[in-house]
FIKOLZA-1660 file (N, C-alpha, C; in steps of 0.1 Angstrom, whole numbers, plus 5000, padded with zeros to 4 digits):
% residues 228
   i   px   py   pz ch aa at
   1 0713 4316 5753  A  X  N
   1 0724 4314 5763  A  X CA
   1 0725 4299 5765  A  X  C
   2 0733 4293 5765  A  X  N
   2 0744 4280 5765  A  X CA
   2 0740 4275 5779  A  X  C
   3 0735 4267 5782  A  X  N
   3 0731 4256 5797  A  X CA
   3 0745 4252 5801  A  X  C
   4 0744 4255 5816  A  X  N
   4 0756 4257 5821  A  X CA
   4 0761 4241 5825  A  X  C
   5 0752 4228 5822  A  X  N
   5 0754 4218 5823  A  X CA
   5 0762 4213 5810  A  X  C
   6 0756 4218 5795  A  X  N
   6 0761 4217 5789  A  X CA
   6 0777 4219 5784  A  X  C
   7 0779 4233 5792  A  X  N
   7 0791 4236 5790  A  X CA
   7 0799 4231 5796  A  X  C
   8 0795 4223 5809  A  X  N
   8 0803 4219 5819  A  X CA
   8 0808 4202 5812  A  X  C
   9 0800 4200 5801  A  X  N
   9 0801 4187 5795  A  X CA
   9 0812 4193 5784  A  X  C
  10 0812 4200 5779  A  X  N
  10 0818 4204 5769  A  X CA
  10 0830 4202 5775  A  X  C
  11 0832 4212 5783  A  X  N
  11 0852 4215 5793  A  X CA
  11 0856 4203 5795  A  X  C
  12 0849 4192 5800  A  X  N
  12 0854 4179 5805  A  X CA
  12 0852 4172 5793  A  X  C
  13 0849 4176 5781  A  X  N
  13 0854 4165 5771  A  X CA
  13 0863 4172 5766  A  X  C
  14 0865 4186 5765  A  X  N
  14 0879 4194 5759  A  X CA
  14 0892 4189 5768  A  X  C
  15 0887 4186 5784  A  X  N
  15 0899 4188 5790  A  X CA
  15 0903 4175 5789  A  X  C
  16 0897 4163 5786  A  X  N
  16 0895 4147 5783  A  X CA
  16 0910 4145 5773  A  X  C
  17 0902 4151 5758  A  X  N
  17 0911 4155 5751  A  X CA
  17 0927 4153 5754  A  X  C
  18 0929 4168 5759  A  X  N
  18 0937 4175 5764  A  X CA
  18 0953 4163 5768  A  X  C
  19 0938 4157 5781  A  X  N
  19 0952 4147 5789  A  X CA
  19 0954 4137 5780  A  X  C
  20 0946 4132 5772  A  X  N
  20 0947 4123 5762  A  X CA
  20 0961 4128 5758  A  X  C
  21 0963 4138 5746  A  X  N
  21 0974 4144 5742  A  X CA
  21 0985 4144 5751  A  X  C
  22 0980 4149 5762  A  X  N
  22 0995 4147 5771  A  X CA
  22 0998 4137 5776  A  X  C
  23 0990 4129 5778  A  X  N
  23 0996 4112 5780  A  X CA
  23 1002 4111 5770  A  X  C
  24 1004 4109 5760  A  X  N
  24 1004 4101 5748  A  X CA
  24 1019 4110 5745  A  X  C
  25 1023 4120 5744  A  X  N
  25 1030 4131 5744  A  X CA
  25 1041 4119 5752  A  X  C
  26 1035 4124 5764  A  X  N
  26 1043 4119 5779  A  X CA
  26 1049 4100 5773  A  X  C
  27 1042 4096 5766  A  X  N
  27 1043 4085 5762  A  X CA
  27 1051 4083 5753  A  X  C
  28 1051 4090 5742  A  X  N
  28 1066 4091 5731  A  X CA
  28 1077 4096 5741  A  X  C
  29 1077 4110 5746  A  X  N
  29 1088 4114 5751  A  X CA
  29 1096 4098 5760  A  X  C
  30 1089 4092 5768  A  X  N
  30 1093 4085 5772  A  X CA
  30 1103 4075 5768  A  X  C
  31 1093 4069 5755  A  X  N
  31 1098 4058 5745  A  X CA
  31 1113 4062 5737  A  X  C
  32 1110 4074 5735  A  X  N
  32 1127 4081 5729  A  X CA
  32 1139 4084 5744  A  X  C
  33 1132 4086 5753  A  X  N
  33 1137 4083 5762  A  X CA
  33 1144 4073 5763  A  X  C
  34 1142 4059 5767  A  X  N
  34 1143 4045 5764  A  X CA
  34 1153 4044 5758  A  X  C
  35 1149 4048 5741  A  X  N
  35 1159 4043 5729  A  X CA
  35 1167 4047 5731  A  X  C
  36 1172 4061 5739  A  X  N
  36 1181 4066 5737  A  X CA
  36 1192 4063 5746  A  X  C
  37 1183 4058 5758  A  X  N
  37 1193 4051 5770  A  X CA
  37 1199 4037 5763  A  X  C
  38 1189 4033 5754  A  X  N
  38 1195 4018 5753  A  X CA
  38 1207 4020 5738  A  X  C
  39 1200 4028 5732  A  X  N
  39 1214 4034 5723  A  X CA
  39 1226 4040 5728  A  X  C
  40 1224 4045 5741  A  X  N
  40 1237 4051 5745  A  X CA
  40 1246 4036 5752  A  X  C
  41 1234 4027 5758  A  X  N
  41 1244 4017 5765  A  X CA
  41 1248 4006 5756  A  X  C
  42 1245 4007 5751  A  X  N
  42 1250 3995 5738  A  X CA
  42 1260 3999 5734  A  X  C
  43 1262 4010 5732  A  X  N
  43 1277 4016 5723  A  X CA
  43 1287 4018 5731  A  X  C
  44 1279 4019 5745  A  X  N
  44 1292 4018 5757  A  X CA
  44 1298 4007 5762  A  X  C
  45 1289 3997 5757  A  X  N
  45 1291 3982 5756  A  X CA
  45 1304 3977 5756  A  X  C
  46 1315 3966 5757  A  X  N
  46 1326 3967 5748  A  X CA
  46 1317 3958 5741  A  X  C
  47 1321 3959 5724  A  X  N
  47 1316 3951 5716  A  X CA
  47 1323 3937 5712  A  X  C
  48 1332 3938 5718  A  X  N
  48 1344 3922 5717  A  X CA
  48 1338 3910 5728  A  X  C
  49 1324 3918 5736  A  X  N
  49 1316 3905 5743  A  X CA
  49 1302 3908 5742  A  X  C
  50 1294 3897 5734  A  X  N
  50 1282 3897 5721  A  X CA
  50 1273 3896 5736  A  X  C
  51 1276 3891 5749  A  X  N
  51 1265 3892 5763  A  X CA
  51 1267 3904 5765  A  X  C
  52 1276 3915 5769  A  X  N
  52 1278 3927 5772  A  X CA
  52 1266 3940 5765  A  X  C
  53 1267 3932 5749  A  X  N
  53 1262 3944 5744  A  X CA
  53 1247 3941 5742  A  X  C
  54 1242 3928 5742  A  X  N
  54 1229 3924 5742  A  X CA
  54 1225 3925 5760  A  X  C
  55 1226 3929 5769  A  X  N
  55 1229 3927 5781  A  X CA
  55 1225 3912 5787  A  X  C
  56 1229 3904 5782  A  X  N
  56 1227 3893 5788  A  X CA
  56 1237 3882 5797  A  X  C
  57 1236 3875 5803  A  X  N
  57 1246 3869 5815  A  X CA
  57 1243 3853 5806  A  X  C
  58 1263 3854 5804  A  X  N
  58 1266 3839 5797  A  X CA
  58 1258 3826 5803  A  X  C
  59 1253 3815 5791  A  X  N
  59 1249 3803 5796  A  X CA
  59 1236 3805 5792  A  X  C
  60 1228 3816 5790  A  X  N
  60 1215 3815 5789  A  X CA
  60 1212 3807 5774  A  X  C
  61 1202 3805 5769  A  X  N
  61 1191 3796 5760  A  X CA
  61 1192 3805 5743  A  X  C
  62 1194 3801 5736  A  X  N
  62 1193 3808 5722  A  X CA
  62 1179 3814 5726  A  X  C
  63 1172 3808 5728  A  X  N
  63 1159 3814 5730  A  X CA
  63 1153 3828 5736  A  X  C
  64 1166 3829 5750  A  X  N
  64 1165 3839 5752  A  X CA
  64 1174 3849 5745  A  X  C
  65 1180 3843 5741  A  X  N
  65 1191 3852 5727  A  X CA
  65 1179 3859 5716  A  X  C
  66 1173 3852 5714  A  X  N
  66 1166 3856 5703  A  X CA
  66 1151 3866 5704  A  X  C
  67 1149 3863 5718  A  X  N
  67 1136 3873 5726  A  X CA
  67 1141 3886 5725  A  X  C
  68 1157 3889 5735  A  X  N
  68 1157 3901 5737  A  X CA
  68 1166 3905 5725  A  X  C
  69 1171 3900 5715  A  X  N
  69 1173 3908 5705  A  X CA
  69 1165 3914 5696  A  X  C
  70 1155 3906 5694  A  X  N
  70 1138 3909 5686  A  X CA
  70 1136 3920 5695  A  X  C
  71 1139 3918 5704  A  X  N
  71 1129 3932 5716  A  X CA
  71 1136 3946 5712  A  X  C
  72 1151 3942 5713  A  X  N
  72 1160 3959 5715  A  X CA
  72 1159 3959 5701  A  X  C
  73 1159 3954 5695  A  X  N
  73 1161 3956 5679  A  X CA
  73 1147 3969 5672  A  X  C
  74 1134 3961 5680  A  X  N
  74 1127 3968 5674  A  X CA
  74 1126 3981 5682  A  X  C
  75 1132 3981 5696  A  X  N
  75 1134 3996 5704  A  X CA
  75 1137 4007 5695  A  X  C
  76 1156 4003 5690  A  X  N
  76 1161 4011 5688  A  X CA
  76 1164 4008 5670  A  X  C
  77 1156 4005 5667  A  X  N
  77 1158 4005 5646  A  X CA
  77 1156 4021 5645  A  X  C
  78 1168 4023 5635  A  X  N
  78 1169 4032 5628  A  X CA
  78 1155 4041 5620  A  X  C
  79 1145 4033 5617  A  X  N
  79 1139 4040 5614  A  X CA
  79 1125 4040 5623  A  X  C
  80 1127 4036 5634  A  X  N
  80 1119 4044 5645  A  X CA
  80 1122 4051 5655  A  X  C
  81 1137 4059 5650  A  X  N
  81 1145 4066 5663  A  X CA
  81 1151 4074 5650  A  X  C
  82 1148 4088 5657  A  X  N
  82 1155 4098 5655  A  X CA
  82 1169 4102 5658  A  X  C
  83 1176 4097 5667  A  X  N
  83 1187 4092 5675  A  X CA
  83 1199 4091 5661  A  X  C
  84 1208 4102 5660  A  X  N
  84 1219 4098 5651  A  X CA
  84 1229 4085 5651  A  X  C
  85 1227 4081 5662  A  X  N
  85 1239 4069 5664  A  X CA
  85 1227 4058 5664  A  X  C
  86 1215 4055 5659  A  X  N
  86 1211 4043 5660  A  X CA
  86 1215 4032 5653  A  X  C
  87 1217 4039 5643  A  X  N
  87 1224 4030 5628  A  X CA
  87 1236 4021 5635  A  X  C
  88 1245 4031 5641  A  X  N
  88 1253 4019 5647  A  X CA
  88 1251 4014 5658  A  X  C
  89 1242 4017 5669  A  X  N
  89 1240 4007 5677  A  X CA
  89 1233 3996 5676  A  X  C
  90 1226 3998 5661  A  X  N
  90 1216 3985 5653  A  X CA
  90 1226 3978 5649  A  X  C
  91 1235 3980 5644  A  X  N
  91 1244 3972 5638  A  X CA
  91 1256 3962 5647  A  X  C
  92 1259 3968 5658  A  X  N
  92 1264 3966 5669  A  X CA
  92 1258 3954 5676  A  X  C
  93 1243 3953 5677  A  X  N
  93 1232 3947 5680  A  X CA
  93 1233 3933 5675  A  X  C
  94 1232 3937 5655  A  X  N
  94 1230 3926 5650  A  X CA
  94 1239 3916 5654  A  X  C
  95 1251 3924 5653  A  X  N
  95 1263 3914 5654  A  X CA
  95 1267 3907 5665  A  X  C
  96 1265 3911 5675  A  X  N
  96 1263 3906 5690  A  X CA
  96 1251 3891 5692  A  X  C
  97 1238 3894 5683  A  X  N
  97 1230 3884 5680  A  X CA
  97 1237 3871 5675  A  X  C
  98 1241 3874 5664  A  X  N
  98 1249 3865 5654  A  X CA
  98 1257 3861 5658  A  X  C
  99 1270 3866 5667  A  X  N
  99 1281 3860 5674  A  X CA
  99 1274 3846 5683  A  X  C
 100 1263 3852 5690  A  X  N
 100 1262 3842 5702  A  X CA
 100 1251 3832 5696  A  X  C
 101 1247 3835 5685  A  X  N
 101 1239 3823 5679  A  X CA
 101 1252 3816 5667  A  X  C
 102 1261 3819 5664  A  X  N
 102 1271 3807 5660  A  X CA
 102 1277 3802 5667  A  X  C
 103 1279 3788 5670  A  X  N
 103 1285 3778 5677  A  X CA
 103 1300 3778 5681  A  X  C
 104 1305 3781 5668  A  X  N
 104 1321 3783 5673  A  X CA
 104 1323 3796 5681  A  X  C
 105 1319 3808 5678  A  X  N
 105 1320 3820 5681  A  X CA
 105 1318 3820 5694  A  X  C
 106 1305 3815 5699  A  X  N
 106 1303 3817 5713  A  X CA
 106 1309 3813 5718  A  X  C
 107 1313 3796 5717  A  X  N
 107 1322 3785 5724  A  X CA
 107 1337 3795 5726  A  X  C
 108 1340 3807 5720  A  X  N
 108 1354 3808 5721  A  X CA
 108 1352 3823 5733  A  X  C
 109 1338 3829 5729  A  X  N
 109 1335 3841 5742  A  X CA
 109 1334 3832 5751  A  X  C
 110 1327 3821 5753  A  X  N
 110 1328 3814 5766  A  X CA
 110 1339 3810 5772  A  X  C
 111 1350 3806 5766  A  X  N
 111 1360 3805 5769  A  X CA
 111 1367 3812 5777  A  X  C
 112 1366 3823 5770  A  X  N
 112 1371 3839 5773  A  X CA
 112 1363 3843 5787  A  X  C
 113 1357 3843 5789  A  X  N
 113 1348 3843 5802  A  X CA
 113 1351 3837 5814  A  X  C
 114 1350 3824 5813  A  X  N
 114 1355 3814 5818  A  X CA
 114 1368 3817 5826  A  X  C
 115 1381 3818 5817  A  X  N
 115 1396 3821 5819  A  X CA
 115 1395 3835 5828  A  X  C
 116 1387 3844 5823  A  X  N
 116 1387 3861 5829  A  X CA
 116 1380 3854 5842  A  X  C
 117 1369 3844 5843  A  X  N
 117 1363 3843 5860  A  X CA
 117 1382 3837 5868  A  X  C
 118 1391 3827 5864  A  X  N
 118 1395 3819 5871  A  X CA
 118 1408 3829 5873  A  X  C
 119 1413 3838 5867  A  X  N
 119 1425 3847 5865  A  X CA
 119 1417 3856 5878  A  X  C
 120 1407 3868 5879  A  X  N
 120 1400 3868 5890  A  X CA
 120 1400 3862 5904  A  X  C
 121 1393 3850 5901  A  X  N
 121 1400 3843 5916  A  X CA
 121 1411 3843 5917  A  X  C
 122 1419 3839 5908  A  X  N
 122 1432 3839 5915  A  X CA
 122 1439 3855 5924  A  X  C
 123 1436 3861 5912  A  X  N
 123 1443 3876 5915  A  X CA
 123 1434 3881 5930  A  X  C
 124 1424 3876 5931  A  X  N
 124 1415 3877 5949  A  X CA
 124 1425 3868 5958  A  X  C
 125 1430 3860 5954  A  X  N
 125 1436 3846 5961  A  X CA
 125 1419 3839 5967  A  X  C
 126 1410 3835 5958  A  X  N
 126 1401 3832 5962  A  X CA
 126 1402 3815 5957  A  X  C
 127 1392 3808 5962  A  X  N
 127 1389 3796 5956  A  X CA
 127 1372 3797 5949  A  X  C
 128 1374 3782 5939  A  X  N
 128 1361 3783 5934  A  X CA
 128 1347 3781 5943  A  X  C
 129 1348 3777 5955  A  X  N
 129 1339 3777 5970  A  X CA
 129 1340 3786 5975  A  X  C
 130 1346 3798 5972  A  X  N
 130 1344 3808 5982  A  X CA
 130 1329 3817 5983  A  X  C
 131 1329 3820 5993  A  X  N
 131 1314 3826 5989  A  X CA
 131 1313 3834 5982  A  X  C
 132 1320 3846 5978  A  X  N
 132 1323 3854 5967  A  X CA
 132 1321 3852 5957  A  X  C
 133 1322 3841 5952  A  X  N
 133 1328 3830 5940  A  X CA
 133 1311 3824 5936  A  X  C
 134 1306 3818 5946  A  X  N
 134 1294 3811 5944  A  X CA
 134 1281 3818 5946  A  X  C
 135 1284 3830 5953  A  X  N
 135 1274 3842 5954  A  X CA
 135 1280 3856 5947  A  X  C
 136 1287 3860 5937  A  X  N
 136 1288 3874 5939  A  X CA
 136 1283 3880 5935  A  X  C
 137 1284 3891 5942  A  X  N
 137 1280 3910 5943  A  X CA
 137 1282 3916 5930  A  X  C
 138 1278 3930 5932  A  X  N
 138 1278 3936 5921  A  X CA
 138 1292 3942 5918  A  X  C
 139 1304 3940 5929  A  X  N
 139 1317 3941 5930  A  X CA
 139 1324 3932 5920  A  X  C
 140 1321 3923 5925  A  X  N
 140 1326 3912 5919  A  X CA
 140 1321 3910 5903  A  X  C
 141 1310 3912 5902  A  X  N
 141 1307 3908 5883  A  X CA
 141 1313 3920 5881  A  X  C
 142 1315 3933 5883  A  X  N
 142 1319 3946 5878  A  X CA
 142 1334 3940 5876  A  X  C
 143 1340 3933 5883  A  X  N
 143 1352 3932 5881  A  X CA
 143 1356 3922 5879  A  X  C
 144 1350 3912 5869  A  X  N
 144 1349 3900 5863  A  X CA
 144 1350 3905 5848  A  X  C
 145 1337 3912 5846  A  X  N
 145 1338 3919 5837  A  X CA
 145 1347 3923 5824  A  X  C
 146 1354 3937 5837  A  X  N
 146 1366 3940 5836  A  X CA
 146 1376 3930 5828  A  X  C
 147 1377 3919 5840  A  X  N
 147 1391 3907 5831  A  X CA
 147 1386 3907 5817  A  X  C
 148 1374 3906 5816  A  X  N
 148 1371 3898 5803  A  X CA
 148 1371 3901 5789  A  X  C
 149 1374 3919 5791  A  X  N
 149 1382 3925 5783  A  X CA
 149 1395 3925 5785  A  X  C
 150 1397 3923 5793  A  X  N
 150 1418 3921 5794  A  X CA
 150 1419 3911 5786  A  X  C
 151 1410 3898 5789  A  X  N
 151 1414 3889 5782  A  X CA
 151 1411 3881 5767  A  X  C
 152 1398 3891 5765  A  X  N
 152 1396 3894 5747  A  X CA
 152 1404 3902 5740  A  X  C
 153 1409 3911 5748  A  X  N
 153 1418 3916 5737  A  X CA
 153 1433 3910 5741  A  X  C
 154 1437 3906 5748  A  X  N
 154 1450 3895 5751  A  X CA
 154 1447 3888 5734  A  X  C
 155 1434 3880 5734  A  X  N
 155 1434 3869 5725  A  X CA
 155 1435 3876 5713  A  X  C
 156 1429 3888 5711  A  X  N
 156 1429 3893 5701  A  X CA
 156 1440 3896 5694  A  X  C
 157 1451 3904 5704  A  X  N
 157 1461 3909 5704  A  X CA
 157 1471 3896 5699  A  X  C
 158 1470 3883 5703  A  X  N
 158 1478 3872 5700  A  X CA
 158 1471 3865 5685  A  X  C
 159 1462 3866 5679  A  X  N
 159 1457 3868 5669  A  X CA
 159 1460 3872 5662  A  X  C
 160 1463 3886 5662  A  X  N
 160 1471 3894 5651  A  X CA
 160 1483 3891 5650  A  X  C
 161 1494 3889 5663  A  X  N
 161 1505 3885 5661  A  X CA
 161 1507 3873 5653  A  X  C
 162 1498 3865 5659  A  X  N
 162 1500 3848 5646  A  X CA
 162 1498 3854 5634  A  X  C
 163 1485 3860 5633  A  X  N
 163 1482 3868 5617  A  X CA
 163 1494 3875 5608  A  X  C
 164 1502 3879 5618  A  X  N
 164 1512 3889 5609  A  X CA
 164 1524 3879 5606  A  X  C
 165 1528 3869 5618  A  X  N
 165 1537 3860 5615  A  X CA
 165 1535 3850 5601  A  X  C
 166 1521 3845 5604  A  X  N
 166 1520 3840 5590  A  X CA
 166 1520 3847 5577  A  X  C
 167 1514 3860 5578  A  X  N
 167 1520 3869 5568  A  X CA
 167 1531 3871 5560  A  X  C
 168 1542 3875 5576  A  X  N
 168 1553 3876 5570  A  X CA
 168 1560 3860 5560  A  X  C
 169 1555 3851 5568  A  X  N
 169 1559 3836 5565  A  X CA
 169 1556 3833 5550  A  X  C
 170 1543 3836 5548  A  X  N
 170 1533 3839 5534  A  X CA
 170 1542 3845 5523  A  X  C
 171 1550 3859 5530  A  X  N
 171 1556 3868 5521  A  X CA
 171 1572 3865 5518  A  X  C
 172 1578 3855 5527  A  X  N
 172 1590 3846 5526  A  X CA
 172 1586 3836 5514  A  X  C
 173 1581 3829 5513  A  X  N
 173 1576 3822 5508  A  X CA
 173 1575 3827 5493  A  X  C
 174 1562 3832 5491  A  X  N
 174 1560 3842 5480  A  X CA
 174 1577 3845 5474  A  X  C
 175 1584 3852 5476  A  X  N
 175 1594 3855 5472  A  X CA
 175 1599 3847 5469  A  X  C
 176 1606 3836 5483  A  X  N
 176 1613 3826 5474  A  X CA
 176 1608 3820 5461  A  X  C
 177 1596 3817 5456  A  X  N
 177 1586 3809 5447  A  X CA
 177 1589 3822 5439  A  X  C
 178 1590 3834 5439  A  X  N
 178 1590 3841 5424  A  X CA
 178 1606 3842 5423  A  X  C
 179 1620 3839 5435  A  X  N
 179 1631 3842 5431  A  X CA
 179 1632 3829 5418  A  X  C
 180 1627 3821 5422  A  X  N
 180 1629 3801 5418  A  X CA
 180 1627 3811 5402  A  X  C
 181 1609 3813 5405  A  X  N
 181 1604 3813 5388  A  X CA
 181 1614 3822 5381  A  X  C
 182 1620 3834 5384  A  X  N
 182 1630 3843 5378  A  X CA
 182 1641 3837 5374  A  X  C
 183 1643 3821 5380  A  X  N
 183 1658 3818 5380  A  X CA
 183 1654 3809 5369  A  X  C
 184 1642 3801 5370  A  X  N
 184 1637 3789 5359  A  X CA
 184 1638 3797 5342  A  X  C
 185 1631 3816 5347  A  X  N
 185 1627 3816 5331  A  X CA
 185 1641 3826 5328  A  X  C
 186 1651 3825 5340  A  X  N
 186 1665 3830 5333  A  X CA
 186 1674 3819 5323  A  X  C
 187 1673 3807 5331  A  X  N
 187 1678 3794 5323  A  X CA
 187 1668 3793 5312  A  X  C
 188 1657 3797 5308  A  X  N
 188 1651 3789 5296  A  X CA
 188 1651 3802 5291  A  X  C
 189 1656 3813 5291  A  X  N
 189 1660 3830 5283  A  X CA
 189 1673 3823 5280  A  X  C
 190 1676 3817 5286  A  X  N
 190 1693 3813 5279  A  X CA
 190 1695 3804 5268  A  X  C
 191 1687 3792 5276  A  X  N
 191 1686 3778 5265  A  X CA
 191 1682 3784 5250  A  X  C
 192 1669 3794 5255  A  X  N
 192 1664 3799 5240  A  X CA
 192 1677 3806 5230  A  X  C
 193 1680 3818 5238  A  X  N
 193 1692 3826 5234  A  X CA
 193 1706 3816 5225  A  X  C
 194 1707 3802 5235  A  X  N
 194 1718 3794 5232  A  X CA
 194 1713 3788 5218  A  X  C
 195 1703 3784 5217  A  X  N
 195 1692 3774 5207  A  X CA
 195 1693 3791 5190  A  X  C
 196 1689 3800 5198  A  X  N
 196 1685 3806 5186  A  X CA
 196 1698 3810 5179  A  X  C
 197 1710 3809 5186  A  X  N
 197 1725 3811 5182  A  X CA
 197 1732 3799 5174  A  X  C
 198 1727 3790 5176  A  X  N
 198 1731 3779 5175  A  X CA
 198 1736 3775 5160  A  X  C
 199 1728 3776 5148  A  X  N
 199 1730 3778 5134  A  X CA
 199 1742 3783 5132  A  X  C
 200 1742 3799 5140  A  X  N
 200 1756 3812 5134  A  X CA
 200 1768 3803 5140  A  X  C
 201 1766 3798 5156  A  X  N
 201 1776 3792 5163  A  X CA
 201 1785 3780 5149  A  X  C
 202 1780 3773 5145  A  X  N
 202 1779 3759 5141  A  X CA
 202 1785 3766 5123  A  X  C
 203 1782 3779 5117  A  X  N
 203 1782 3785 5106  A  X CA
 203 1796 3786 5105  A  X  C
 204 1802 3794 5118  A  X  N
 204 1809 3803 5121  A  X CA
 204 1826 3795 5128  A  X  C
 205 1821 3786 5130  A  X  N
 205 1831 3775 5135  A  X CA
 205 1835 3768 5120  A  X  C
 206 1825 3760 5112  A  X  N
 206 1826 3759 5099  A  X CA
 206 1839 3773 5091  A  X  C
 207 1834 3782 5092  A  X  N
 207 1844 3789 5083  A  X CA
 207 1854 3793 5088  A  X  C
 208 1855 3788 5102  A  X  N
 208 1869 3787 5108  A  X CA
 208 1878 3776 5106  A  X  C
 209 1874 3760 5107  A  X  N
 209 1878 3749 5102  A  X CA
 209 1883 3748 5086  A  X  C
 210 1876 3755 5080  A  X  N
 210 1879 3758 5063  A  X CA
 210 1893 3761 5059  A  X  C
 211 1895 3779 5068  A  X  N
 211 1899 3787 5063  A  X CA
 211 1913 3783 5075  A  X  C
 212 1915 3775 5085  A  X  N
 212 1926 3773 5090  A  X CA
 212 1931 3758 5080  A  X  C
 213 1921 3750 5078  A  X  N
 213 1929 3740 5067  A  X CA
 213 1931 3741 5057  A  X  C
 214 1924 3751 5046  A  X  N
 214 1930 3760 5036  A  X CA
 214 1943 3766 5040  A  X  C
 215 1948 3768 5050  A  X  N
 215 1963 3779 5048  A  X CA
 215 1969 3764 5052  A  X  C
 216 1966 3752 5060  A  X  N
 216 1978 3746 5058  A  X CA
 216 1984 3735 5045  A  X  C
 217 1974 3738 5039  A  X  N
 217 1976 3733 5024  A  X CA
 217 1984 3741 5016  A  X  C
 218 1979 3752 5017  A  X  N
 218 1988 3764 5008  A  X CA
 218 2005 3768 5010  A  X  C
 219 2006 3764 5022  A  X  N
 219 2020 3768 5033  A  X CA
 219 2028 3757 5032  A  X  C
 220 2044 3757 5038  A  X  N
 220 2050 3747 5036  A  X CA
 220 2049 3742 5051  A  X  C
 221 2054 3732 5051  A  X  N
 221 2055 3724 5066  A  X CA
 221 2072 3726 5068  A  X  C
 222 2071 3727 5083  A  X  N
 222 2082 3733 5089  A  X CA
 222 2089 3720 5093  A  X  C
 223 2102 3718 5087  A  X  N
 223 2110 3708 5090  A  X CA
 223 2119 3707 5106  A  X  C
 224 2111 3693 5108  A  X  N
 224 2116 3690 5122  A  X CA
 224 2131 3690 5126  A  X  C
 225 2132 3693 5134  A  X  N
 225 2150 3694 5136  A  X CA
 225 2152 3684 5145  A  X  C
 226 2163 3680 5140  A  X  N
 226 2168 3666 5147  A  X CA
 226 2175 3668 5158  A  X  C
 227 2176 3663 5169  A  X  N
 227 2180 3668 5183  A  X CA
 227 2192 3658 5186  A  X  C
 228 2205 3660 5181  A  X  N
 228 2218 3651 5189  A  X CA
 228 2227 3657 5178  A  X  C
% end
């Protein structure tokens, strides 16, 4: 029979175990947890602002650009998430990294930022001293935000417009330059045509000159009539 101290050592290393497993358990569930919040909010992101979807507040440090993208990156990679949309919220990610670490790129979200903070005040009728303005609430950045999509896709939207004007401008162009070439290789379809004719032309005039001064040799000449 089995010492009842013994067994009592036994249960408390089975039950040891046990919580081990369910910590750990409790510990993935968690972490998929996580990924999946931060995969869901990334893609709810708008992706036309590279701070939005990295969740970061404009002005910060490459440095910190590059912390928390290393961080969410290795959250939510594709191949440590079972999550069907990770693929694109990694990708989403990357590009948001890369936007705000090229120089022009950012310089033009900043911009965009910028214009969406002062369109804001105005539309508050606020000034840049207001306390609103130099302190705000979670009202206020929600609805900063906001503009800053109004005003990325404004730019975007005026973007394509220039894009298609120059297009069409591209495709005026284009035309006139192939009506020209059609016209250049219609004159030198001619010249050639005129050039390859030219022998028969020059042949054919010849046995016309011949054959009209042959008959006035042969014929009599018609006597002028005297007029009085």
């Amino acid at each position: 029979m089995a010492e009842p101290e013994r067994d009592l050592k036994k249960l408390e290393a089975e039950q040891e175990k046990e919580d081990k497993d369910l910590l750990a358990d409790l510990d993935k569930n968690m972490k998929e947890f996580d990924k999946d919040s931060e995969i869901e909010r990334i893609l709810k992101a708008f992706r036309a602002n590279a701070y939005d979807v990295l969740d970061l507040q404009p002005g910060v440090p490459d440095e910190d650009i590059k912390k928390t993208y290393r961080k969410k990156s290795l959250l939510i990679h594709p191949d440590k998430s079972t999550n069907p949309r990770a693929p694109d919220a990694f990708d989403r990610l990357a590009i948001a990294h890369q936007t705000l670490l090229d120089e022009k790129k950012r310089a033009h979200l900043d911009e965009a930022i910028a214009d969406a903070r002062m369109l804001l005040i105005r539309e508050l009728k606020l000034t840049i001293d207001s306390e609103e303005v130099k302190d705000p609430d979670t009202v206020f950045m929600k609805q900063w935000k906001e503009k800053v999509k109004y005003v990325l896709a404004d730019m975007e939207a005026r973007k394509q417009r220039q894009l298609k004007a120059q297009m069409q401008e591209e495709g005026r162009q284009q035309k006139k330059e192939e009506q020209e070439a059609a016209e250049r290789k219609r004159k030198r379809d001619h010249e050639q045509d005129w050039e390859k004719t030219r022998d028969q032309r020059i042949g054919s005039w010849r046995e016309f000159s011949q054959k009209k001064s042959g008959g006035d040799k042969g014929g009599k000449k018609k006597k002028m009539k005297t007029l009085g």
